[in-house]
C-alpha positions as CSV (number, residue, x, y, z in Angstrom):
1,X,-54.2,-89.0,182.3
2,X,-52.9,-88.8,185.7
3,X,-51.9,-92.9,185.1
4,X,-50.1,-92.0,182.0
5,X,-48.1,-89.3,183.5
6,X,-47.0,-91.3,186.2
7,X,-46.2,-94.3,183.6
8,X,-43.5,-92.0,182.0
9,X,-42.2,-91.0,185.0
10,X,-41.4,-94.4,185.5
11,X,-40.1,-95.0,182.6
12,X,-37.8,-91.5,181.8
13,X,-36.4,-91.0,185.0
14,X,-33.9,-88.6,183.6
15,X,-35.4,-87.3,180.4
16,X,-38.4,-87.4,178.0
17,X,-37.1,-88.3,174.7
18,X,-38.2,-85.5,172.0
19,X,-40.5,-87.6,169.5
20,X,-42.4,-88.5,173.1
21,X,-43.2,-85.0,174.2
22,X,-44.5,-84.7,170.4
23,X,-47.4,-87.2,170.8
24,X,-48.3,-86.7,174.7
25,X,-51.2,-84.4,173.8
26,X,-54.0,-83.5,175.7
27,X,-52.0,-85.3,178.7
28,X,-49.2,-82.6,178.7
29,X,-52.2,-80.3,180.5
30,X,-51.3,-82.4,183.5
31,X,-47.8,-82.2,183.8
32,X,-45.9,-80.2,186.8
33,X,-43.2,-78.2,186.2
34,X,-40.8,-81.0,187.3
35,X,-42.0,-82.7,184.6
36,X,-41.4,-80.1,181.9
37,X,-38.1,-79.6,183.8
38,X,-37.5,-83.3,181.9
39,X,-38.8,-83.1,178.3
40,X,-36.8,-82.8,175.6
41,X,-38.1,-79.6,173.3
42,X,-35.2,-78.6,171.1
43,X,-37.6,-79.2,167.7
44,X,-39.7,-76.4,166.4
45,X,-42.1,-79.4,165.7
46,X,-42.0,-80.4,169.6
47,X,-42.9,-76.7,170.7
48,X,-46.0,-76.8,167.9
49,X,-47.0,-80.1,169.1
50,X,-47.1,-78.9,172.9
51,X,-49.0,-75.7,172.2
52,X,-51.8,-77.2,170.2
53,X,-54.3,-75.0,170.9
54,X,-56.5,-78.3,170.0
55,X,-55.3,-80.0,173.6
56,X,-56.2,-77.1,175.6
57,X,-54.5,-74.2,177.0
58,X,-51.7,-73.7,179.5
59,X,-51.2,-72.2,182.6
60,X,-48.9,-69.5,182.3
61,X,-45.5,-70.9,184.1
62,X,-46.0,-74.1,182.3
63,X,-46.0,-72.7,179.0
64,X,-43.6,-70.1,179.9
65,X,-41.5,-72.9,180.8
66,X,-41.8,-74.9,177.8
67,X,-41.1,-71.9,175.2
68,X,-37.7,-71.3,177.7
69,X,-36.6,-74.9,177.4
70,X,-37.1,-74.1,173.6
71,X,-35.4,-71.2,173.3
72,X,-32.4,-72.6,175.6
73,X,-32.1,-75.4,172.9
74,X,-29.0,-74.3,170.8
75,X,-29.6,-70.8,171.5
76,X,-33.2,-70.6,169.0
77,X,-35.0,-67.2,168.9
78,X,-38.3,-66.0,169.0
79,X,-38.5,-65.8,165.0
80,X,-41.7,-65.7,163.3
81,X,-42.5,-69.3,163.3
82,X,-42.2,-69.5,167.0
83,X,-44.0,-66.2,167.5
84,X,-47.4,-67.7,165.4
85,X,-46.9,-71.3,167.1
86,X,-46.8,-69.6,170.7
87,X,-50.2,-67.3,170.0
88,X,-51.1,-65.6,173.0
89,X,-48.8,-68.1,175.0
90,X,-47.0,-64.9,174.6
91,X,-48.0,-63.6,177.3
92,X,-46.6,-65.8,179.6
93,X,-43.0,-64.6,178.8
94,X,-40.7,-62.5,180.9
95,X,-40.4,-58.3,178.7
96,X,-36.7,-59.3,179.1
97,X,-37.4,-62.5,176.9
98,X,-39.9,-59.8,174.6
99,X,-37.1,-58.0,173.9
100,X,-35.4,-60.3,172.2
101,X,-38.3,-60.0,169.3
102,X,-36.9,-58.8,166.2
103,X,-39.2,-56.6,163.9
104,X,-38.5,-58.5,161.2
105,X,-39.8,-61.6,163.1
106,X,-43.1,-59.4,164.3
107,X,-43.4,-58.5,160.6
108,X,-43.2,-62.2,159.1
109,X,-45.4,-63.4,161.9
110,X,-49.3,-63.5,162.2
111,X,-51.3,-61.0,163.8
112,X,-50.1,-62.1,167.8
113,X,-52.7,-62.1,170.4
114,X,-51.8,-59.9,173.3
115,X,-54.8,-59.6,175.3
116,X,-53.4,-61.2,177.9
117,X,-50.5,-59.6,178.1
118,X,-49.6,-57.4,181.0
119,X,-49.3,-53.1,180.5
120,X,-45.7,-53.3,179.9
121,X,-45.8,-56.3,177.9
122,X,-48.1,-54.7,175.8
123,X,-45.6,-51.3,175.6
124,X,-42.9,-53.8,174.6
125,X,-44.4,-55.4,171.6
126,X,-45.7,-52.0,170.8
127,X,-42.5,-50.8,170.2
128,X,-41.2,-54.0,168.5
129,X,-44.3,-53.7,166.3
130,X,-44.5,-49.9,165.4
131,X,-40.6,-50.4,164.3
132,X,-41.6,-53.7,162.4
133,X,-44.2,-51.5,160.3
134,X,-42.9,-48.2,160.0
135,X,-42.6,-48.7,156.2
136,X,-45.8,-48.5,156.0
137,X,-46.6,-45.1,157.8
138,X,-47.0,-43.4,154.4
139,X,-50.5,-45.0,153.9
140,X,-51.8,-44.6,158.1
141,X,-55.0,-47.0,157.0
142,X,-52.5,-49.9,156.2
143,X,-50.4,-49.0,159.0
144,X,-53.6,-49.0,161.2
145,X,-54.4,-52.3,160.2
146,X,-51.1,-53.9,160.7
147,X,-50.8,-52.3,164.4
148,X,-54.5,-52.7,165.8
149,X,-53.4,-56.1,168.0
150,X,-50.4,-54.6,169.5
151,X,-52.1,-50.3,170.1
152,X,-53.1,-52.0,173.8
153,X,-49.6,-50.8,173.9
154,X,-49.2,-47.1,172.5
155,X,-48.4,-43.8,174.5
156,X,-51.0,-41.3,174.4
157,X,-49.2,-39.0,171.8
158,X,-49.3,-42.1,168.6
159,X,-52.8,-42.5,169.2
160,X,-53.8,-39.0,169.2
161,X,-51.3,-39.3,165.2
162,X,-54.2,-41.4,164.6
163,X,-57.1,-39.5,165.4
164,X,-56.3,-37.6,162.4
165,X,-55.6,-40.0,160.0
166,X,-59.5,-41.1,159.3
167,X,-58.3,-45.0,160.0
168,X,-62.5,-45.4,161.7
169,X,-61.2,-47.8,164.3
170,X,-63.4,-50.6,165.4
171,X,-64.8,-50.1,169.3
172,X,-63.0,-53.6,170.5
173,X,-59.8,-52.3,169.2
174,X,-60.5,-48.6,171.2
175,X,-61.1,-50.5,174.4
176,X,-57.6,-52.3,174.2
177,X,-56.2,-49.1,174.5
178,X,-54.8,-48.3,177.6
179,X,-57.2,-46.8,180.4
180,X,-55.2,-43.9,181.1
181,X,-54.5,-43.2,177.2
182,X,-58.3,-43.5,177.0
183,X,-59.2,-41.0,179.9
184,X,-56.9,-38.3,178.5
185,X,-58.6,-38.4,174.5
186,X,-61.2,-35.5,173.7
187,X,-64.4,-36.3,172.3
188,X,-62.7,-34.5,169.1
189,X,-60.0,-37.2,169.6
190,X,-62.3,-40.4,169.8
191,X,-64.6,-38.9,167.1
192,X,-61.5,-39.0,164.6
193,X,-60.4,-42.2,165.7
194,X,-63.7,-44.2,165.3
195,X,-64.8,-42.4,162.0
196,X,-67.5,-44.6,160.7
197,X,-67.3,-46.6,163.7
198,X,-68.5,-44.1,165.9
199,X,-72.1,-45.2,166.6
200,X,-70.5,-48.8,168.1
201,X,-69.6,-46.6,171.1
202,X,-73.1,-46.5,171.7
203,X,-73.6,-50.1,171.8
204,X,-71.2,-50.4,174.0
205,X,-71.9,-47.3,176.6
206,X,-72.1,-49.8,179.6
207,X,-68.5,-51.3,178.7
208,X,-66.5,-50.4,181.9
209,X,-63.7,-48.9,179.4
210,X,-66.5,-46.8,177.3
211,X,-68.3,-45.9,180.4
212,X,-65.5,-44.6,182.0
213,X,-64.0,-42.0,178.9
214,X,-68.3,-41.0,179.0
215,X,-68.3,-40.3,182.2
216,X,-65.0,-37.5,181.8
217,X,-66.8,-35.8,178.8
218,X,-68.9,-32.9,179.2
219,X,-72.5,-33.7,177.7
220,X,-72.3,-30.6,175.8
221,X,-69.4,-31.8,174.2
222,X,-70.9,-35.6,173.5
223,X,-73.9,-34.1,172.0
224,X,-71.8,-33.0,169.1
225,X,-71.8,-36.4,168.2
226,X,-74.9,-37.1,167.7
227,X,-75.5,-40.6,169.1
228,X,-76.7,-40.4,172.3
229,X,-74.2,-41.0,175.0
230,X,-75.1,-39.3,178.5
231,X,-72.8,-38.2,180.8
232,X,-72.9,-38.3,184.7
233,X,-70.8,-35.2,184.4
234,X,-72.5,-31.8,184.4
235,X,-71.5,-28.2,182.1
236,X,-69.6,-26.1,184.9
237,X,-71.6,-23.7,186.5
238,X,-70.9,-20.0,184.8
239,X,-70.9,-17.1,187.3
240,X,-72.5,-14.3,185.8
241,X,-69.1,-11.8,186.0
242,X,-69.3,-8.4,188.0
243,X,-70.8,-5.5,186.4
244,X,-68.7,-2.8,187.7
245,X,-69.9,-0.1,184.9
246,X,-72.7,0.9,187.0
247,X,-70.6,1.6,189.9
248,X,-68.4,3.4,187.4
249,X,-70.4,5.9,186.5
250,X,-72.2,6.8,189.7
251,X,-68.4,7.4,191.4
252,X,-68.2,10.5,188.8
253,X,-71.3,11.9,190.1
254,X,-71.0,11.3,194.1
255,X,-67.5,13.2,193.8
256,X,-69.2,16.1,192.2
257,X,-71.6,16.0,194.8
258,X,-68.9,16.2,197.4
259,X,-67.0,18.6,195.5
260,X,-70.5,21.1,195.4
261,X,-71.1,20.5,199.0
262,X,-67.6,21.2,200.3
263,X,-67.4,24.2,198.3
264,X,-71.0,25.3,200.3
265,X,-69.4,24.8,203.4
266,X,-66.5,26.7,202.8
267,X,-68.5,29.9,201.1
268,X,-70.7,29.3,204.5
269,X,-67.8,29.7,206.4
270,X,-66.3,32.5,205.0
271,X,-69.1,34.7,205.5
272,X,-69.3,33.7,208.6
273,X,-65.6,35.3,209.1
């Protein structure tokens, strides 16, 4: 590989012609970014060619630096084509060059793989997304459905929408959610969400993700499920409150006391005078 890489060098100087970055394959893996810098990519075809999933993946400057080159190319876009060529090469792309994404391009596309994608690359596409499917909202199942790969993404307050909406979300799609989205959902809220799927979260109680919303329940509370997650977090202690009826009542009678015994004393000293 390393031979054939140096042989092009040789022979483009300058710059790879287009219909030879379309045939270099599993050799492209290789490359440095000085030699992107050179190739050629202004074909649709090119940019499919160089993302084969087939010849192995990318590292994440390289591939971000091919789809750039692409996109620089007569000023293409990020349409839905490009977005199911790139897959989760996604990733690898600056939120400024995210936001470019139309919804009607997120729409047309296939389900995009952001697993890799950082927190607020994840919010972006979540926001692209939810727009992209809003017509859909009236039936929250389909909705669900079209929105699962990009929820890694949602604020707190959509998915608690959901919780209500009986959409029994699969466990790998509740542990893309984000952590701190996850820490602040009741065991209300995660029972509503997971419907039928509940008993996964079982299956899955080591997960660092599961563990970790667990662990913040009370077990009184994850009893009411029913499927056996334990807690490491106890029912607070309740302090038995004050009983001051007792005390109450006996003030009446010590001041009648007092009353009857100062009234002794001063019938004592009267007679007295």
């Amino acid at each position: 590989m390393e031979e054939k890489r140096n042989c092009h060098r040789q022979v483009y100087p300058s710059e790879v012609p287009e219909q030879v970055v379309q045939v270099l394959g599993s050799v492209s893996r290789v490359a440095t970014l000085e030699d992107i810098s050179k190739w050629r990519i202004s074909k649709v075809d090119t940019l499919s060619a160089l993302l084969r999933t087939e010849d192995g993946s990318w590292e994440k400057a390289k591939s971000k630096e091919i789809i750039e080159k692409y996109l620089k190319t007569s000023e293409k876009t990020l349409g839905p084509f490009e977005l199911t060529i790139i897959g989760s090469n996604l990733c690898s792309l600056d939120t400024s060059t995210l936001k470019t994404i139309t919804p009607i391009s997120i729409q047309n596309a296939q389900p995009l793989n952001v697993a890799s994608c950082s927190l607020e690359q994840k919010k972006v596409l979540y926001n692209i997304s939810s727009t992209a499917f809003l017509i859909y909202r009236a039936s929250f199942v389909d909705y669900y459905n079209l929105m699962k790969s990009y929820l890694g993404g949602a604020p707190l307050h959509d998915v608690v929408i959901l919780s209500v909406q009986n959409i029994n979300m699969d466990v790998d799609v509740f542990r893309s959610l984000q952590l701190d989205v996850i820490k602040n959902l009741t065991v209300k809220n995660v029972q509503g969400l997971m419907g039928d799927q509940l008993r996964d979260l079982k299956l899955f109680e080591n997960d660092m993700v599961v563990r970790t919303w667990v662990n913040l329940q009370l077990q009184s509370d994850l009893d009411t499920l029913g499927i056996g997650l334990i807690s490491n977090r106890t029912n607070p202690t309740t302090v038995a409150p004050i009983q001051a009826t007792s005390g109450a009542t006996e003030f009446p009678k010590l001041s009648a006391f007092l009353a009857a015994l100062l009234t002794a004393v001063l019938q004592i000293l009267q007679r007295r005078a």
